[in-house]
C-alpha positions in Angstrom: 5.4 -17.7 -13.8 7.9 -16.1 -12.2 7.3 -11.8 -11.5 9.4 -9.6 -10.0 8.3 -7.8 -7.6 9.6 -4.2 -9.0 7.8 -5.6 -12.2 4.1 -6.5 -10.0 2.7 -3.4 -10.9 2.8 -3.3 -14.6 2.6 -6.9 -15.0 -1.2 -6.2 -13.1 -2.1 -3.1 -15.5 -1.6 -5.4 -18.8 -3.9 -7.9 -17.0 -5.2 -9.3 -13.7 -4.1 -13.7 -13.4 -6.6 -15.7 -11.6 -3.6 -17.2 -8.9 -1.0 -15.0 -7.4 1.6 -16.2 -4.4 3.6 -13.7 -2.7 6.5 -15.1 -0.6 9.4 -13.0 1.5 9.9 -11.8 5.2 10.2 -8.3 4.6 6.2 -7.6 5.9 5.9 -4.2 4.5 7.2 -5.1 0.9 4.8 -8.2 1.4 2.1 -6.1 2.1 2.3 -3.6 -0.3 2.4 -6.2 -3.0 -1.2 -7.9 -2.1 -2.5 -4.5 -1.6 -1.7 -3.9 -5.2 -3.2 -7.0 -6.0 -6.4 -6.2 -4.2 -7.3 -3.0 -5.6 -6.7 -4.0 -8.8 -9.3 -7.3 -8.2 -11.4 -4.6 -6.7 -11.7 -2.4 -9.6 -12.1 -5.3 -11.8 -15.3 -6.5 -9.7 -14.1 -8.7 -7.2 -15.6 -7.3 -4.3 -15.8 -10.2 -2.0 -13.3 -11.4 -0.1 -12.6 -14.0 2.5 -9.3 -14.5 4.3 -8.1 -18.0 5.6 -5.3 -18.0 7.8 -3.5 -21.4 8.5 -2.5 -22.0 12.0 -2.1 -25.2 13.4 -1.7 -29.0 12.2 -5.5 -29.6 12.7 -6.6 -26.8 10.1 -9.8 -27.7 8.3 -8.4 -27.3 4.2 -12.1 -28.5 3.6 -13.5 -25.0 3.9 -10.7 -23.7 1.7 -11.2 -25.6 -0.7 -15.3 -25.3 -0.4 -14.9 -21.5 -0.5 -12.4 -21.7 -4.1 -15.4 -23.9 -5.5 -18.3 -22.3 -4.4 -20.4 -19.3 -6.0 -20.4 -16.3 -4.4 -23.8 -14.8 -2.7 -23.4 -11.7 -3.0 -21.1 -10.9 -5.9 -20.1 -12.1 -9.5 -16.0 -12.5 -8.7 -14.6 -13.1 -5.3 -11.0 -13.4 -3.9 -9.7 -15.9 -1.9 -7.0 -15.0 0.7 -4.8 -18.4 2.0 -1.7 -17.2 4.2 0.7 -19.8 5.6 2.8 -18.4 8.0 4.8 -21.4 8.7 5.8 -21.8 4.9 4.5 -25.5 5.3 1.3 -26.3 4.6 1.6 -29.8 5.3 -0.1 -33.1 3.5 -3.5 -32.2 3.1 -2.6 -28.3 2.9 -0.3 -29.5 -0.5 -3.0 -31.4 -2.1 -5.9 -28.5 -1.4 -3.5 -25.9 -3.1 -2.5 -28.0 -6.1 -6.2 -28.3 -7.0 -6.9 -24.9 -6.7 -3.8 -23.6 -9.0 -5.0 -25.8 -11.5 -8.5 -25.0 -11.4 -7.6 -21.6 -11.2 -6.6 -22.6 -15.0 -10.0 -22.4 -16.3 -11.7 -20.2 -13.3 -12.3 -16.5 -13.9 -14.5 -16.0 -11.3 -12.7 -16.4 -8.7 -9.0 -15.2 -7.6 -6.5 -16.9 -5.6 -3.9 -15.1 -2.7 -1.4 -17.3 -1.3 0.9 -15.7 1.0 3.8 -17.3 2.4 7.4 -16.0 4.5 10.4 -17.0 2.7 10.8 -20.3 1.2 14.0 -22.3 0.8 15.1 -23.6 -2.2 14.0 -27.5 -1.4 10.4 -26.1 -0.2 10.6 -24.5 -3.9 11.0 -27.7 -5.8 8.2 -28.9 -3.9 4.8 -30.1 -5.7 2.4 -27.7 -4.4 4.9 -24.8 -4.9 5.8 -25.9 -8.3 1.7 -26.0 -9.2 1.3 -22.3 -7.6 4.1 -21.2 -10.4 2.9 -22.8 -13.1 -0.8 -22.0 -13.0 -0.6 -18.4 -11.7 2.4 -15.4 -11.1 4.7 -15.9 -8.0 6.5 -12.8 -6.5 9.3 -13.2 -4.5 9.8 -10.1 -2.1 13.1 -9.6 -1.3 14.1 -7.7 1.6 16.0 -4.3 0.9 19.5 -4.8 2.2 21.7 -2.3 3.9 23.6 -1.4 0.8 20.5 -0.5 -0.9 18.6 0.7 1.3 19.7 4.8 0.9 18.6 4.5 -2.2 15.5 2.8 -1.6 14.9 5.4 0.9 15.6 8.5 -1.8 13.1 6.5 -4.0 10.5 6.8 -1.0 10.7 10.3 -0.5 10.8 11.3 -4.2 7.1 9.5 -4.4 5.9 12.2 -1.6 7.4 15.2 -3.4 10.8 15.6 -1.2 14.6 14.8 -1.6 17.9 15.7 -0.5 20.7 17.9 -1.6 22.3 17.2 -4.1 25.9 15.6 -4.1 28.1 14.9 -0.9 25.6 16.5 1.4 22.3 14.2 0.4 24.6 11.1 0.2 25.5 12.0 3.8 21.9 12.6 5.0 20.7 9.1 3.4 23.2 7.5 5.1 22.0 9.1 8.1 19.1 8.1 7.5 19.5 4.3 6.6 21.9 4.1 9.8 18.6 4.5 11.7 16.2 2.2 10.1 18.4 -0.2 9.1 16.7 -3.8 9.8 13.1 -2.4 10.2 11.7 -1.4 6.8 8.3 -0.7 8.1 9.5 1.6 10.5 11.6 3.6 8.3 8.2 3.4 5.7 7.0 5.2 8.7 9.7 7.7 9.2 9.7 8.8 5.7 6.0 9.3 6.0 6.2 11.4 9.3 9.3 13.7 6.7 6.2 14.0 4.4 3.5 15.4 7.3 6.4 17.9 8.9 8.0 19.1 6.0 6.6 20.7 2.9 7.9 19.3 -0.6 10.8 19.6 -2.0 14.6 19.3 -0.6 15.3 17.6 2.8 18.3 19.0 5.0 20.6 16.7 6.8 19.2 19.1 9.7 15.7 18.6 9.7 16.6 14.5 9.0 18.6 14.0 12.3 15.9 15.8 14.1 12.7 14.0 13.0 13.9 10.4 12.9 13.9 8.0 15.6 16.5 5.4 16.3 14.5 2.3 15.1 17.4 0.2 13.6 16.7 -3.7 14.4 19.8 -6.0 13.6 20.9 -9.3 13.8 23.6 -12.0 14.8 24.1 -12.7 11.1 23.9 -9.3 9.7 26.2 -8.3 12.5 28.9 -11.3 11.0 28.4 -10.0 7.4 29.0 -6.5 8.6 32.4 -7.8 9.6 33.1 -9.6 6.9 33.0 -6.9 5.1 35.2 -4.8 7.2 32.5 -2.5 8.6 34.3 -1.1 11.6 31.7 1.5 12.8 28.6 -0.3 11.6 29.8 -3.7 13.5 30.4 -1.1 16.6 27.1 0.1 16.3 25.2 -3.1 15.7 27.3 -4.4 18.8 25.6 -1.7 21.0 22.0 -2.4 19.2 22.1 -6.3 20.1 22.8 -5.8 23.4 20.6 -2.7 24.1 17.8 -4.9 22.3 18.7 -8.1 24.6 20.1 -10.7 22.5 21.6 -13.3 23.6 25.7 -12.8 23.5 25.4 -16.7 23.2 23.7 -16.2 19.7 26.1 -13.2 18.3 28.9 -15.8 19.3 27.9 -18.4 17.0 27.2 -16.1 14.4 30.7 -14.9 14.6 32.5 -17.9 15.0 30.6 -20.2 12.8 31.9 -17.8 9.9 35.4 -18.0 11.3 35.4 -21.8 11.0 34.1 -21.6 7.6 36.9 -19.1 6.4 39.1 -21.7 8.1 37.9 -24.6 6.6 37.8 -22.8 2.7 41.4 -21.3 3.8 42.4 -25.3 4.2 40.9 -26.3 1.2 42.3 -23.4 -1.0 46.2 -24.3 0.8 45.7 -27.9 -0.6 45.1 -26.8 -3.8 41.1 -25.8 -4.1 40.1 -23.2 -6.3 38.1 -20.9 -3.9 34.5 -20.9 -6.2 34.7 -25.0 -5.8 36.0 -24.7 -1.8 32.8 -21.5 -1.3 30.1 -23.8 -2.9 31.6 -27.1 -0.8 31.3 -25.7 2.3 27.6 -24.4 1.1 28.5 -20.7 0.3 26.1 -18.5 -1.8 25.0 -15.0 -1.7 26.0 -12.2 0.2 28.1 -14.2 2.3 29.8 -15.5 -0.5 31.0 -12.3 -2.2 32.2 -11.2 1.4 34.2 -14.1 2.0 36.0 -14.3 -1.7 37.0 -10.6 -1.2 38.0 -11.2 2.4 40.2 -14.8 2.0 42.7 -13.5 -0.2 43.7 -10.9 2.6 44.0 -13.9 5.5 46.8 -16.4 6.4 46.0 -19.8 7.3 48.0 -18.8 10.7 45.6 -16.1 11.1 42.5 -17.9 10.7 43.6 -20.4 13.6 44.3 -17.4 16.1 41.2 -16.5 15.5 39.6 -20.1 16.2 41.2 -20.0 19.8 39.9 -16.6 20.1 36.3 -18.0 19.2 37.3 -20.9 21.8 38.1 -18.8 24.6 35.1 -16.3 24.1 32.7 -19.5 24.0 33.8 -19.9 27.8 33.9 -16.4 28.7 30.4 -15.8 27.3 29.5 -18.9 29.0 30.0 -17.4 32.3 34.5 -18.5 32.4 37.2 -16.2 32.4 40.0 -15.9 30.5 43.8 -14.3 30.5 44.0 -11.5 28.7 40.2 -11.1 27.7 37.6 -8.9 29.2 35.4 -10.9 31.3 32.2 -9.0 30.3 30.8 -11.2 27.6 30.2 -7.9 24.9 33.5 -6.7 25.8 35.1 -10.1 24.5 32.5 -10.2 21.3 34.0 -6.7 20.4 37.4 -7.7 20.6 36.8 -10.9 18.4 34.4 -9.0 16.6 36.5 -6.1 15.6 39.9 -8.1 15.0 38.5 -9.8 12.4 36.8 -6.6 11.0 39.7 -4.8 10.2 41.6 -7.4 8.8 38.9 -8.1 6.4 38.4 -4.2 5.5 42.4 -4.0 4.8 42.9 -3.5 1.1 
């Protein structure tokens, strides 16, 4: 059964399931979740608990499974903890899990934890995931993403008492705000917190914001290449200067960049030889985010456009690659920009 994980909390008050799976890469959100999930199997008596932690293709599933059929010594109800960081819990991992969401069926003594990072779709249609959904409640924990996240971050600060102004003024301080968190939810969880220990509740000024949090932002290659496909120009600038402050490898925000640009091309192709754009997006394996970005953005370019932008990509490859070029800076960040931002602006003309 399928929860949301905005829905976890009163799906737990009207009553506690004997199998819950948690999957998602956002670590705080994650954690949150089984906290919830613990206290409320704490309060309901099952005070012992015992964590297994899968690591390695030589993992003994025999004591897993031992411990989900086993009485407990010291109390009536126990809970049983399984995390897979890898996602894959391999052969006998499968089988182990399958029989315990089904004997979780009948089993009220005992609760089941799985947590796992983000799954793909086909590790979703898989046996053992399908048996985890069917016998128990599976949250998916999405991460908060940048568009959301100044609201997510009002939301925060409202459950400690504080907000901020009303109007133009608080929209400008969350922004603020969200500008230096972005990418690292647990740190801004722990910004928000240190708001709450400096400041008294009630409202927040843009002030006393820009003077208590810390520049924790954490971002990507391929948030940086959403960011200009949708026509970001000061957010790509600042995520430029993040991924090279933070050490990426130019290498990485290269591909990133110019993997989209070949896909534009290819959809741009397809569209020119008669292709509505939903069927070209979903051929060229188009979904999401990404996909609302690129059928805003495709309209606004010119097949001609799109292959000055391939022998941009081109060149950069070399100069990134240690090669120069006419024309180009020959400091590898100093070319990414330039691609980076040509691109930007013509996808954020309207």
């Amino acid at each position: 059964m399928q929860v949301p994980a905005t829905q976890l909390a009163s799906q737990l008050q009207r009553g506690l399931k004997s199998l819950y799976t948690l999957h998602g890469d956002e670590p705080l959100l994650v954690q949150e979740a089984a906290d919830a999930i613990r206290a409320t199997a704490r309060d309901q008596g099952y005070t012992e608990r015992t964590v297994h932690t899968v690591a390695g293709a030589h993992f003994d599933w025999g004591e897993v499974l031992a411990s989900g059929g086993s009485m407990s010594l010291f109390a009536d109800k126990q809970l049983i903890e399984i995390r897979v960081p890898s996602g894959k819990p391999g052969k006998d991992g499968s089988q182990v899990l399958q029989q315990m969401a089904e004997a979780a069926r009948d089993n009220d003594s005992t609760l089941t934890l799985v947590i796992l990072p983000r799954l793909d779709a086909a590790t979703q249609k898989g046996a053992w995931f399908a048996a985890l959904d069917s016998f128990g409640a599976t949250v998916k924990v999405d991460p908060v993403e940048r568009q959301a996240l100044p609201a997510w971050i009002a939301q925060r600060l409202q459950q400690q008492g504080q907000r901020v102004a009303a109007g133009e003024e608080g929209q400008r301080t969350l922004q603020f705000f969200a500008d230096r968190v972005e990418g690292n939810l647990l740190a801004a969880h722990q910004e928000i917190q240190k708001l709450g220990l400096l400041h008294p509740a009630g409202e927040l000024s843009l002030e006393q914001v820009e003077n208590a949090v810390l520049n924790v932002a954490r971002y990507t290659p391929f948030k940086l290449a959403e960011a200009v496909l949708g026509g970001q120009v000061l957010r790509v600038q600042r995520m430029l200067d993040g991924l090279q402050a933070e050490g990426e490898a130019a290498v990485l925000v290269h591909w990133a960049l110019s993997e989209d640009i070949r896909t534009l091309h290819r959809i741009r192709s397809a569209m020119d030889a008669g292709r509505p754009l939903p069927m070209a997006l979903r051929e060229n394996r188009v979904w999401g985010l990404k996909e609302k970005l690129m059928e805003r953005a495709l309209p606004l370019l010119s097949m001609a456009q799109l292959s000055r932008w391939l022998e941009d990509a081109h060149l950069v490859d070399g100069i990134v690659k240690g090669l120069k070029a006419p024309g180009w800076p020959a400091d590898p960040w100093q070319a990414l920009q330039q691609m980076a931002m040509k691109v930007t602006l013509a996808c954020g003309t309207r």
